[in-house]
C-alpha positions in Angstrom: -91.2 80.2 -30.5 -89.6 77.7 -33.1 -88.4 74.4 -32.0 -84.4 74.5 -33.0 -84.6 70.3 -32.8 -86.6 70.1 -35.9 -84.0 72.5 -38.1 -81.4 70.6 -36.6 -81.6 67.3 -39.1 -82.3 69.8 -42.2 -79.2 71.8 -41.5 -76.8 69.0 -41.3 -78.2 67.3 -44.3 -77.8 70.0 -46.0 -74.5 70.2 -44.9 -73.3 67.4 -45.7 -75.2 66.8 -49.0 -73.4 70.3 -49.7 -69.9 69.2 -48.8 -70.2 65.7 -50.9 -71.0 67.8 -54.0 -67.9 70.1 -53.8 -65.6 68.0 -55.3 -68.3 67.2 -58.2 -68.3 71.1 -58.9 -64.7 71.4 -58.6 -64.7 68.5 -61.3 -66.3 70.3 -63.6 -65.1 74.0 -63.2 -64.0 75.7 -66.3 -59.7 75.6 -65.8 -59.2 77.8 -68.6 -60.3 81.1 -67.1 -57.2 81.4 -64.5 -54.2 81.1 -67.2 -54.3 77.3 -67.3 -54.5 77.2 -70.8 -50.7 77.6 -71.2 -50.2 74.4 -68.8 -52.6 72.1 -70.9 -51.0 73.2 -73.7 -47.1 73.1 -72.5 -48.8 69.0 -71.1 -50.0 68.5 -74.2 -46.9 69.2 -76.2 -44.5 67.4 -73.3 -47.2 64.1 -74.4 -46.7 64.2 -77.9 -42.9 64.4 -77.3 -43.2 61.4 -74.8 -45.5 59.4 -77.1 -43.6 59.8 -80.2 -40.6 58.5 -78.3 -41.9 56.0 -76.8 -44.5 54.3 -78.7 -43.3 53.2 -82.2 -45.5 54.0 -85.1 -46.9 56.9 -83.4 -44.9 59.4 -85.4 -46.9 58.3 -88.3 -50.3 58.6 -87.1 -49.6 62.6 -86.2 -48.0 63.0 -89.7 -51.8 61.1 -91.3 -54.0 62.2 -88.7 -56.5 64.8 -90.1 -56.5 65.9 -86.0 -55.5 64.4 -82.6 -57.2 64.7 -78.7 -54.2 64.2 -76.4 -55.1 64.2 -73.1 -51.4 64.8 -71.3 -52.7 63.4 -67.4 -56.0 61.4 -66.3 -56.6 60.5 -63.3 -58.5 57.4 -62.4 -59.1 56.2 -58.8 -61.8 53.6 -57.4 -62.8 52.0 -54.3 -66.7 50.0 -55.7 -67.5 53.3 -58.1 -65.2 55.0 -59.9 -64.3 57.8 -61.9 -61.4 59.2 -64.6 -61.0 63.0 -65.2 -58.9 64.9 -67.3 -57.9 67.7 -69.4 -56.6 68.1 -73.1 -56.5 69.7 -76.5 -57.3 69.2 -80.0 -54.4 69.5 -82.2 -54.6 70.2 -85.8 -51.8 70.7 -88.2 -49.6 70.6 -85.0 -52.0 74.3 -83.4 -53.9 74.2 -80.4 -57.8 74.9 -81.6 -60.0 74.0 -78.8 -59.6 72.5 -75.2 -61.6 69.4 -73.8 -62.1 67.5 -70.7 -62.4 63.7 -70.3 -64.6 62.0 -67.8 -65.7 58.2 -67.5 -67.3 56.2 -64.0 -67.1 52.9 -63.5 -69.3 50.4 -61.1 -67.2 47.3 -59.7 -64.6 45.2 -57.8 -61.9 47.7 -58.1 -59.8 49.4 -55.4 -56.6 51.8 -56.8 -55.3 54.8 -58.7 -53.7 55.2 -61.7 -52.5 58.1 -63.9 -52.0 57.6 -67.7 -52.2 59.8 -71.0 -53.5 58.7 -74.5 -54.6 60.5 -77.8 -57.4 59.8 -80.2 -55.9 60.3 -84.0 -58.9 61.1 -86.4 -57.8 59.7 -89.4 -60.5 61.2 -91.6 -62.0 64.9 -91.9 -65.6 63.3 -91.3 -64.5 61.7 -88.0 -62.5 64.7 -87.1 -65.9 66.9 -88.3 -68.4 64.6 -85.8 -66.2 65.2 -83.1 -66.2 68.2 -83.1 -70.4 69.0 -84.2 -71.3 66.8 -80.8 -72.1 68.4 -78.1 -71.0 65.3 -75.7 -68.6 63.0 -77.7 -68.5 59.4 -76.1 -65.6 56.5 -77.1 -67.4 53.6 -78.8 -66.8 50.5 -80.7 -66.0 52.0 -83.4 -61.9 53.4 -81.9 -59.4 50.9 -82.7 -56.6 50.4 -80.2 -53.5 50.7 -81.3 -51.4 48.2 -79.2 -47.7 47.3 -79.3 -47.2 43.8 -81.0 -43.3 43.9 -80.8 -40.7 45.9 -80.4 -41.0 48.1 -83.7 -44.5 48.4 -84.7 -48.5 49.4 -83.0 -49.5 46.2 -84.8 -51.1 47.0 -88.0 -49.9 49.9 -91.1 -50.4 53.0 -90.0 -50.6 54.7 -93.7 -53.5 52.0 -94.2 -55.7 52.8 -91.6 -59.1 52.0 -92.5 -60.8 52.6 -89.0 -61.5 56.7 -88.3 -60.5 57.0 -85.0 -57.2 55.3 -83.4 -56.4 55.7 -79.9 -53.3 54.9 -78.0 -53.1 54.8 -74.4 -49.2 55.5 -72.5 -48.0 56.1 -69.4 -44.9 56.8 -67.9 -43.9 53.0 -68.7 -45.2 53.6 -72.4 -48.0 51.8 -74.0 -50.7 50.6 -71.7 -51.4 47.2 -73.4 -55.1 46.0 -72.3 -55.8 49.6 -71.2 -59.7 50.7 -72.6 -61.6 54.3 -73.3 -64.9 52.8 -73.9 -67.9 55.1 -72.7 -65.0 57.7 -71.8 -67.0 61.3 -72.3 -65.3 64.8 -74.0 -66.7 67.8 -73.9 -65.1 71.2 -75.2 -64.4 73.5 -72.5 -65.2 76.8 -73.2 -62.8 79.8 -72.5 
C-alpha cells in the first residue's frame, strides 16, 4: 500500500517546474526546420530596406561592410528580470550565409516591452572571421554605436571607420538613440 499524500508534492513540483521551462525550450527551438527560413530572410531584407531609408549613412556602411548581422525583430520585455530574443542572418555581399539568434537578460527596475531591429556591420575580414569561428559571440566594448547627430549623418565618416564592428539600432521610429547591445549573445542556428 503506498501513501498517495507523499507523491502528491513531487508531482506538482514537477509540474510546475515543467510548465515554467516550456517557454525556455520554446526559446531556443531550432525555427529553421519548419520553412521559417524564407520569413527571416524576406524580415531581413524588409530591415535593410527600412534601415537604409531611414537611417542616413547606413547605405554606406552595407556598401564597406565586409558582412552585416541584421536582426529584422527583437523582442524585449521585463517586469525585475528580463530578457531579449530574436532571430536574424548574416549577409555577405548582399547573400544569405548563415542564420543566428540573439538573446540578452537583464536584472533591474524595469517594467515594459519593446520591439526594435539593428545590424552589426563588420568592417573588416578579421572581425567578420571571429564572428563567425565563435561558438557563442557576445557584444562588447569593442562595437561602436552609430548614433544620429543631425539630420544627414550617423555622426562620424563611414568610409573611415577605424573600429571593426558598428552597430545601429532602429525601430519603427528609426534610430534608437541611447539604445545598447552590450552582453547581447548570437549563436548560429543550425538547419
Amino acid at each position: 500500500m503506498t501513501d498517495r499524500r507523499s507523491d502528491a508534492p513531487l508531482s506538482r513540483r514537477t509540474l510546475m517546474l515543467g510548465a515554467g521551462a516550456l517557454p525556455l525550450l520554446a526559446a531556443c527551438g531550432n525555427p529553421l526546420g519548419s520553412g521559417n527560413a524564407s520569413r527571416i530572410d524576406a524580415r531581413v531584407q524588409g530591415a535593410v530596406s527600412f534601415m537604409q531609408q531611414e537611417v542616413p549613412g547606413t547605405r554606406e556602411l552595407v556598401n564597406n561592410a565586409a558582412g552585416m548581422l541584421v536582426m529584422p525583430l527583437v523582442t524585449e520585455a521585463g517586469f525585475g528580470f528580463g530578457g531579449a530574443y530574436g532571430r536574424g542572418a548574416l549577409l555577405i555581399n548582399g547573400a544569405t550565409v548563415d542564420y543566428y539568434s540573439a538573446l540578452s537578460g537583464s536584472f533591474g527596475l524595469q517594467i515594459g516591452a519593446q520591439q526594435y531591429a539593428h545590424t552589426l556591420f563588420f568592417m573588416t575580414p578579421e572581425a567578420l572571421s571571429q564572428f563567425r569561428n565563435s561558438v557563442g559571440w557576445s557584444v562588447g566594448a569593442d562595437v561602436r554605436y552609430a548614433l544620429n547627430t543631425d539630420a544627414a549623418t550617423l555622426g562620424f565618416d563611414t568610409a573611415s571607420i577605424s573600429e571593426p564592428v558598428v552597430a545601429v539600432v532602429y525601430g519603427q521610429a528609426g534610430l534608437i538613440v541611447g539604445a545598447t547591445l552590450d552582453g547581447t549573445r548570437y549563436t548560429r542556428i543550425i538547419p
